[in-house]
LOVEXSE-662434 format. One record per residue (C-alpha): residue in three letters; z, x, y. Coordinates in Angstrom, 1 decimal, decimal comma, padded with zeros to 4 digits. Layout:
<drengu ALA <Z X Y>>
...
This chain:
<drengu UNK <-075,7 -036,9 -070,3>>
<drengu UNK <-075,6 -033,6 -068,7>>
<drengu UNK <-072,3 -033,4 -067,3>>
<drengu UNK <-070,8 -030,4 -064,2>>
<drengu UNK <-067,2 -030,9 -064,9>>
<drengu UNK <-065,4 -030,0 -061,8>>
<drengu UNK <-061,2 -028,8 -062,6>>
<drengu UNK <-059,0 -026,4 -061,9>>
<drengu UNK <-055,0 -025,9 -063,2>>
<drengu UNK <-054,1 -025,7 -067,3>>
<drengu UNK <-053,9 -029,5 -067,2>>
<drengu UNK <-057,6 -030,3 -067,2>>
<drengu UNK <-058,7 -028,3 -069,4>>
<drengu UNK <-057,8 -030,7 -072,5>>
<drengu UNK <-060,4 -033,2 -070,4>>
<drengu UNK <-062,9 -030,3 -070,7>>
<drengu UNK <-062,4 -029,7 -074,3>>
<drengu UNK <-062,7 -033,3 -075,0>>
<drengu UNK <-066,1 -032,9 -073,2>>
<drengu UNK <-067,5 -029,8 -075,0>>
<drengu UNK <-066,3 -031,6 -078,3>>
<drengu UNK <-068,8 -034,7 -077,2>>
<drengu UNK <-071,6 -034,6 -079,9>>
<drengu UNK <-073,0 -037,2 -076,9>>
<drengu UNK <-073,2 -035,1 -073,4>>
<drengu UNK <-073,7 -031,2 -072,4>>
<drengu UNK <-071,0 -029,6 -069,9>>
<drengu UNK <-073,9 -027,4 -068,1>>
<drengu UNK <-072,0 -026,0 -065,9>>
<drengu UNK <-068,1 -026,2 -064,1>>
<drengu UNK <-066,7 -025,9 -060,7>>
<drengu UNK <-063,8 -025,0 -059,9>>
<drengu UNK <-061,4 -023,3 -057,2>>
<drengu UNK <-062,0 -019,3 -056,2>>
<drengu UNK <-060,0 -017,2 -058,1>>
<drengu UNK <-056,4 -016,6 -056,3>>
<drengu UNK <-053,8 -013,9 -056,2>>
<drengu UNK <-050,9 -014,2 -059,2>>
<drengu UNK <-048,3 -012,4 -060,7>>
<drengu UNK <-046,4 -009,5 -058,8>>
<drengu UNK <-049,1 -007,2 -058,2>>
<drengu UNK <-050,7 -010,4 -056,8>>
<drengu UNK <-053,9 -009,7 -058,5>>
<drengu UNK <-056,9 -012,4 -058,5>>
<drengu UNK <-056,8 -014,6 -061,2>>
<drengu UNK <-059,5 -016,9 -062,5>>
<drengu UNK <-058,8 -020,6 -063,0>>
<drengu UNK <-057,4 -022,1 -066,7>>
<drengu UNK <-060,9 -024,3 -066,1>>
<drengu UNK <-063,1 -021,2 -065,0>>
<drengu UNK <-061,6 -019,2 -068,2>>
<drengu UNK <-062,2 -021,7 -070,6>>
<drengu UNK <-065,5 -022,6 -069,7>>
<drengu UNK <-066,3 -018,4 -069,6>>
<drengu UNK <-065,4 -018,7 -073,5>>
<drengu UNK <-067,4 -021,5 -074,2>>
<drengu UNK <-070,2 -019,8 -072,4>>
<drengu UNK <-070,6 -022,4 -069,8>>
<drengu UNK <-072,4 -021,3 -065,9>>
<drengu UNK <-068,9 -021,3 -063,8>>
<drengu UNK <-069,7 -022,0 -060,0>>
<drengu UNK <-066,6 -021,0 -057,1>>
<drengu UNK <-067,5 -022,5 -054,2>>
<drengu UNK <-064,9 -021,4 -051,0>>
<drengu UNK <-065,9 -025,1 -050,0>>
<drengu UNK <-067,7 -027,7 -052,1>>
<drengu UNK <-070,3 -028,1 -049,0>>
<drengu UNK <-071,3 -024,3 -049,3>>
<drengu UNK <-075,4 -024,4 -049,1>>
<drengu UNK <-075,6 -022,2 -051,6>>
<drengu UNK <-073,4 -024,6 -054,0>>
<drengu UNK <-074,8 -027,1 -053,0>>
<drengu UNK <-078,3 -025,6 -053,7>>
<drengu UNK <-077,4 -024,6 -056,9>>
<drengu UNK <-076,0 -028,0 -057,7>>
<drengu UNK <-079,3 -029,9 -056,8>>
<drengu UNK <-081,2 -027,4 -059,1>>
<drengu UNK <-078,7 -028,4 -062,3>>
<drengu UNK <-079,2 -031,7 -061,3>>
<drengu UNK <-076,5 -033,5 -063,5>>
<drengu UNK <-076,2 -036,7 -064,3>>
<drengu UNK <-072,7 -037,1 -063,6>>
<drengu UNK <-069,2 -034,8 -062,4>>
<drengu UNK <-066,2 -035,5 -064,2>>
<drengu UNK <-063,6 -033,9 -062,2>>
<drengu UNK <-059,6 -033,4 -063,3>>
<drengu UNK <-057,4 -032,1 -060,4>>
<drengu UNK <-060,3 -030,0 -058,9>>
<drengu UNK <-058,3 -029,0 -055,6>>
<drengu UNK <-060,9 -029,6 -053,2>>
<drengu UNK <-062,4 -033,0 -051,4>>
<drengu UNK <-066,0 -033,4 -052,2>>
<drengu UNK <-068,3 -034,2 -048,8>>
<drengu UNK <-070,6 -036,6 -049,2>>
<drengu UNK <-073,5 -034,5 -049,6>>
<drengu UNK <-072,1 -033,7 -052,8>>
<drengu UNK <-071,1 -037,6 -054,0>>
<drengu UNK <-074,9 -037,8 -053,9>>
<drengu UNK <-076,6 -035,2 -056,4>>
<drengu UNK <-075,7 -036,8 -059,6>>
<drengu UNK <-077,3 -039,9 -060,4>>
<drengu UNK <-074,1 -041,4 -062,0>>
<drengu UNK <-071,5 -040,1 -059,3>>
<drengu UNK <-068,4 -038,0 -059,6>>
<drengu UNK <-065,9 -039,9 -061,8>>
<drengu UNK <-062,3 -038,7 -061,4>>
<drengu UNK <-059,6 -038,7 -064,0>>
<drengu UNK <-056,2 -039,5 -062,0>>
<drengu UNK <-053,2 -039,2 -063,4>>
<drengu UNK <-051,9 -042,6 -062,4>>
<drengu UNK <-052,4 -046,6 -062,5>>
<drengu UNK <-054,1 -046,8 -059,5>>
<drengu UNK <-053,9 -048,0 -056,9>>
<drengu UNK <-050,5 -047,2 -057,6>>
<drengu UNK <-049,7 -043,3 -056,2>>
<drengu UNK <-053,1 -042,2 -054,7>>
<drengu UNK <-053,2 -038,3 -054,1>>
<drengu UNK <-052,0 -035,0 -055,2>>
<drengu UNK <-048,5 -035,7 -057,0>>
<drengu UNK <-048,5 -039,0 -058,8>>
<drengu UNK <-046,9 -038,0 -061,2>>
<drengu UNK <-043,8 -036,6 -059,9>>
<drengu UNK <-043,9 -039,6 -057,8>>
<drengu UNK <-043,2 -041,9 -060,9>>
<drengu UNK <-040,2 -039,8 -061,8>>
<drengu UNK <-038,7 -040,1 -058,5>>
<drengu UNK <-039,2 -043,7 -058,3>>
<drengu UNK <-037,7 -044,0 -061,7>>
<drengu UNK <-041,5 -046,1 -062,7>>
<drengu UNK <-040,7 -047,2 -066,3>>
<drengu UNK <-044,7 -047,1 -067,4>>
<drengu UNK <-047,3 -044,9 -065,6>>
<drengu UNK <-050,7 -044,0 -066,5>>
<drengu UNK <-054,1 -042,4 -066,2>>
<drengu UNK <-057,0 -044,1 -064,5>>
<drengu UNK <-061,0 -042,8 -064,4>>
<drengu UNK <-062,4 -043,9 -061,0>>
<drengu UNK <-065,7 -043,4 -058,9>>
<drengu UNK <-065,1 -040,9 -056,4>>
<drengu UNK <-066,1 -042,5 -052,9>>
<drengu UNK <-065,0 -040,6 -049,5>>
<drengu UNK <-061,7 -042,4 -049,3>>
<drengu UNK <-058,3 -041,0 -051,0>>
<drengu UNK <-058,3 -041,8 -054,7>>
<drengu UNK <-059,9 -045,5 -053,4>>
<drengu UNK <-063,2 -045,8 -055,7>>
<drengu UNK <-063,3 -048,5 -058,0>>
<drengu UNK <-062,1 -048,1 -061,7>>
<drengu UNK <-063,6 -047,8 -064,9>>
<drengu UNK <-060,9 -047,8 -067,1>>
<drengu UNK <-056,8 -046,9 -067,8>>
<drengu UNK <-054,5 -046,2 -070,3>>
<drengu UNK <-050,5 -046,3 -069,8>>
<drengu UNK <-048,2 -044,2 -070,8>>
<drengu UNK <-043,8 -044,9 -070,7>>
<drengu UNK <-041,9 -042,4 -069,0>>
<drengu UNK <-039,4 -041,2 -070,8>>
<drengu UNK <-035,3 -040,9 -069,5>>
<drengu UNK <-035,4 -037,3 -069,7>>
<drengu UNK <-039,3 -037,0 -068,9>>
<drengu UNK <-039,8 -033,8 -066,6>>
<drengu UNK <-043,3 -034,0 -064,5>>
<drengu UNK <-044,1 -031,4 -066,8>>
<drengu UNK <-043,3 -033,3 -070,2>>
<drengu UNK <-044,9 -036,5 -068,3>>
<drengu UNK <-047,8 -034,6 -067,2>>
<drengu UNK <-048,5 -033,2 -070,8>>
<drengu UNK <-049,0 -036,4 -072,2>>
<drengu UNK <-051,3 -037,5 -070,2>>
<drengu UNK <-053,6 -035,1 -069,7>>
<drengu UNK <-054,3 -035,8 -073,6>>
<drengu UNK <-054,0 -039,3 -073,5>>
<drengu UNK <-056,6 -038,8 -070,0>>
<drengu UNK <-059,0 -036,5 -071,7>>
<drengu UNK <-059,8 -039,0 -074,5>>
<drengu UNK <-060,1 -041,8 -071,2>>
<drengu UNK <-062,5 -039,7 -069,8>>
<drengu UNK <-065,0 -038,6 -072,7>>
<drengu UNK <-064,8 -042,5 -073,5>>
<drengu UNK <-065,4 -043,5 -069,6>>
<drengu UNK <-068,7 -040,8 -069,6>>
<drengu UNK <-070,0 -042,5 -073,2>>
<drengu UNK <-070,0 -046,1 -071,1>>
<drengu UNK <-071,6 -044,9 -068,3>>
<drengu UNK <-074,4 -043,7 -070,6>>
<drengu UNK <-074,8 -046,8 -072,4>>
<drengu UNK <-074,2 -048,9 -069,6>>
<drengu UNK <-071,3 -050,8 -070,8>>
<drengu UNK <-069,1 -049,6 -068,2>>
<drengu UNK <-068,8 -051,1 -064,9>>
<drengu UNK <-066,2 -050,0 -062,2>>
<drengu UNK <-063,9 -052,5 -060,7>>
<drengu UNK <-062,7 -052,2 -057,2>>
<drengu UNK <-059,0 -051,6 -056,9>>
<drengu UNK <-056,8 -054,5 -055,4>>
<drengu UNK <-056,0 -054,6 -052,0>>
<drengu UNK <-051,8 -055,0 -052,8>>
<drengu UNK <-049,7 -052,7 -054,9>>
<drengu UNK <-051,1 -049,1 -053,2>>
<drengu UNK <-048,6 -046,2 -052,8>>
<drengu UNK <-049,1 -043,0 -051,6>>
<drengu UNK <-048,2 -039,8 -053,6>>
<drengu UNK <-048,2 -036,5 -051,0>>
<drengu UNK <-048,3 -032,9 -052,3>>
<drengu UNK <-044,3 -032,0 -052,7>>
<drengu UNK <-042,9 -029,7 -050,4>>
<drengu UNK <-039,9 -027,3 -050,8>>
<drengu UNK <-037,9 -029,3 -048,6>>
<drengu UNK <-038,4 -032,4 -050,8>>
<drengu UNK <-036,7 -031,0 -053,8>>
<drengu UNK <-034,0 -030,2 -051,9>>
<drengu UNK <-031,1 -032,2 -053,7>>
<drengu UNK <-029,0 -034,9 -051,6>>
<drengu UNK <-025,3 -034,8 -053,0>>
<drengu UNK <-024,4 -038,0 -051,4>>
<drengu UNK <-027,3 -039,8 -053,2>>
<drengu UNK <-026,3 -041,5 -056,5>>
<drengu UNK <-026,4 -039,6 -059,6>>
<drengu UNK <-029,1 -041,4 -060,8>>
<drengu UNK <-031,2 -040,3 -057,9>>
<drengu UNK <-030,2 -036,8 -058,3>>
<drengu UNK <-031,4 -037,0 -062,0>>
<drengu UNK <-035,0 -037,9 -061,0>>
<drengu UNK <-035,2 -035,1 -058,4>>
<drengu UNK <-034,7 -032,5 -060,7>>
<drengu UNK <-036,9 -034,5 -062,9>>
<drengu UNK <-039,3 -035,3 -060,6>>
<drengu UNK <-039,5 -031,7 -059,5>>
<drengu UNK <-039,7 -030,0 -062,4>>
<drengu UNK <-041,2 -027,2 -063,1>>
<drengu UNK <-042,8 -027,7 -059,2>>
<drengu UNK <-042,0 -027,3 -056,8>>
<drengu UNK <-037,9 -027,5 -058,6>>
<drengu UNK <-034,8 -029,0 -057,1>>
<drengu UNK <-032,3 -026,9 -055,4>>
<drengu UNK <-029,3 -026,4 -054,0>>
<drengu UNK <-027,2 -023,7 -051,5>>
<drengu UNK <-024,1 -022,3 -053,5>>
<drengu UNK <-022,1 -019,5 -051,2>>
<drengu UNK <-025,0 -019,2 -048,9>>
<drengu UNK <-027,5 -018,8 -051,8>>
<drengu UNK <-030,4 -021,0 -053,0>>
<drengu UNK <-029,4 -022,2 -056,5>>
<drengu UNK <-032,0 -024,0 -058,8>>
<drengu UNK <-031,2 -026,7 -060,7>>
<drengu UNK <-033,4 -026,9 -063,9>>
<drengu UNK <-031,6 -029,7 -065,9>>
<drengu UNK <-029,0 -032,3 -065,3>>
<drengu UNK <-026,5 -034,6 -067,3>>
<drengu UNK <-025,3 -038,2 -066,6>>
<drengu UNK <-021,9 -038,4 -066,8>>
<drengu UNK <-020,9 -042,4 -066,6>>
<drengu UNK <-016,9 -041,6 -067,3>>
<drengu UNK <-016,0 -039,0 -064,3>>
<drengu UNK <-016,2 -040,3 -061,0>>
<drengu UNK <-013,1 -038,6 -059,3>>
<drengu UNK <-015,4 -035,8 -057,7>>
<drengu UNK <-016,6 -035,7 -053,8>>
<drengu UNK <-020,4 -035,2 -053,3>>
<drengu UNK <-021,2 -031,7 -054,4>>
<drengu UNK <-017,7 -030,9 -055,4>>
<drengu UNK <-017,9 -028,5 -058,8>>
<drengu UNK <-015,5 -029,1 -061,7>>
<drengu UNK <-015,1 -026,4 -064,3>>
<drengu UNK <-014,2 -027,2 -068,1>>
<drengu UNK <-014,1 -024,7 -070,9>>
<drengu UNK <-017,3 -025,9 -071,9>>
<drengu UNK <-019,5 -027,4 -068,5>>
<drengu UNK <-019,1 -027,8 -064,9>>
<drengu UNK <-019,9 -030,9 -063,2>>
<drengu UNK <-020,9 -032,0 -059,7>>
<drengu UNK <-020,0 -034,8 -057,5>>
<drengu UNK <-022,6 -037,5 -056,1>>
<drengu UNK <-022,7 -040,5 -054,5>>
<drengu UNK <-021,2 -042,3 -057,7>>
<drengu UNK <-020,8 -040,2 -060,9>>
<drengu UNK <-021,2 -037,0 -061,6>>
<drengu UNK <-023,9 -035,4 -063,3>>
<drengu UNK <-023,0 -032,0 -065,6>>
<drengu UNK <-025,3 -028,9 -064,5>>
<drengu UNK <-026,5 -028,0 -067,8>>
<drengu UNK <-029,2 -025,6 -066,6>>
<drengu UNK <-029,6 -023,5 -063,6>>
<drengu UNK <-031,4 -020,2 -062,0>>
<drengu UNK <-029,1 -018,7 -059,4>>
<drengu UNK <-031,6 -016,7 -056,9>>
<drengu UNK <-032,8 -013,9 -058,3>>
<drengu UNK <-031,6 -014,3 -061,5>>
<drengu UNK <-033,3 -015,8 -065,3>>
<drengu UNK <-032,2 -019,4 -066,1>>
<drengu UNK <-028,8 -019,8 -067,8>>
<drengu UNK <-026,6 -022,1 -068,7>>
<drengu UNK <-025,0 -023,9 -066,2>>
<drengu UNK <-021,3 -023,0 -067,9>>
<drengu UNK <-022,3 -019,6 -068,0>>
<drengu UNK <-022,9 -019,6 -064,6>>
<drengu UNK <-020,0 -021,3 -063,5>>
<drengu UNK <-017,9 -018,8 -065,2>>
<drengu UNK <-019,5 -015,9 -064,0>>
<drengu UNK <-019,6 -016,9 -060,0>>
<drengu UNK <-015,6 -017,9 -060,7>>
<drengu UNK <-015,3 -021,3 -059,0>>
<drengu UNK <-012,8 -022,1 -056,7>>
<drengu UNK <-010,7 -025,5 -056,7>>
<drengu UNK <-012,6 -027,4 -053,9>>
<drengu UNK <-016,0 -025,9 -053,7>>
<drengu UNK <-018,5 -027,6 -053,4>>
<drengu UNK <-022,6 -027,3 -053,3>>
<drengu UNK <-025,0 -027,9 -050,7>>
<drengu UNK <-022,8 -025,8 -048,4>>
């Protein structure tokens, strides 16, 4: 088939590299977001999609907004037969659902209908989900609510990170994807709606959200910094002073410490939740490279009683 594949961040491109791989289907062209400001001079930068498709030789097309006439124009004259998209960025209007013959088929990076929109994947670490997944879908005008071709799952890990998490399945997803494009051609493939029960919603993370919550369990404090890493990354105030917190430890045997209260060792420092502590074993203090969280503790000079989120 000749496929427009339509992406954006570092993590579809091994979906797009599947595709140009595919002895079976042509990628004739790729959409993907305008090139954005980055880095400290804040110079535009082109997409990880729109850069690898430049090297593969491949038409890219930056739309402002997918229902540009000229985009659209453009897209009617390609005519594909079908638009994989990975993590595109945008919502597609209807007037673009309709140019390929096959639809827009969307790899999410979930089990739907299980965590429909933009951070599924940090919502399984938060919710501590023991198995996630990918799923390939027909794009339709409702969120993440087209019918499915096909899934595979994928265990989440007790230290996974949304980064480590997301890794894997963007390659276990790109395979899902050149596989769901081969059954559309042959006609093997038929989507299935999604059920009615089981749907959760999965909202773009805000700063606010990674904010951590001393007098939560420690187990919960463990999948914030989890959940939120490397994006949008859990928190903390510390003397007046945002403090990041990069890693965490369990610590099942030291209980004796008020929410947020600090503990020094020789060799760690600890913090107080809701029910054990967990050890800080990484952390960025603002303005400052990541160290470790002993280091740190040593060089701010702790005082008996301090505590964080103060």
């Amino acid at each position: 088939m000749r496929l427009v594949f339509a992406g954006t961040p570092e993590v579809a491109v091994p979906a797009l590299d599947a595709l140009i791989a595919s002895d079976r289907h042509e990628v004739v062209a790729v959409v993907t977001r305008p090139d954005a400001p980055a880095g400290r001079g804040r110079r535009l930068v082109a997409s990880p999609v729109a850069e690898r498709a430049a090297e593969a030789g491949i038409e890219v097309l930056k739309p402002a907004k997918p229902r540009d006439e000229d985009f659209l124009a453009r897209l009617r004259e390609i005519a594909p037969d079908c638009c994989p998209v990975v993590a595109y960025g945008a919502l597609l209007p209807k007037v673009a659902l309709d140019v390929p013959a096959h639809g827009w088929v969307n790899l999410h990076f979930s089990l739907l209908p299980a965590w429909r929109g933009a951070a599924p994947v940090q919502h399984a670490v938060l919710a501590g989900d023991e198995v996630t997944g990918a799923s390939t879908f027909l794009i339709e005008e409702g969120l993440d609510s087209g019918p499915v071709f096909g899934v595979v799952t994928e265990e989440v890990r007790a230290t996974d990170t949304s980064g480590d998490l997301l890794t894997r399945l963007a390659l276990a997803g790109a395979g899902l994807l050149a596989a769901t494009m081969d059954g559309i051609e042959d006609g093997t493939l038929t989507p299935v709606p999604q059920p009615a029960d089981g749907i959760t919603l999965a909202p773009k993370l805000e700063v606010e959200d990674a904010k951590v919550d001393w007098t939560a369990p420690a187990l919960r404090v463990d999948r914030v910094v989890r959940g939120c890493a490397p994006a949008p990354g859990a928190w903390t105030v510390f003397r007046g002073e945002r403090l990041k917190l990069m890693t965490v430890g369990l610590v099942t045997d030291r209980s004796d410490l008020a929410p947020g209260e600090l503990a020094v060792t020789k060799k760690a420092v600890y913090a107080g939740t809701g029910s054990h502590a967990v050890e800080l074993q990484w952390v960025q203090p603002q303005g400052k490279k990541p160290m470790r969280g002993a280091d740190w503790a040593r060089g701010v000079r702790i005082g008996e009683g301090e505590r964080l989120g103060e």
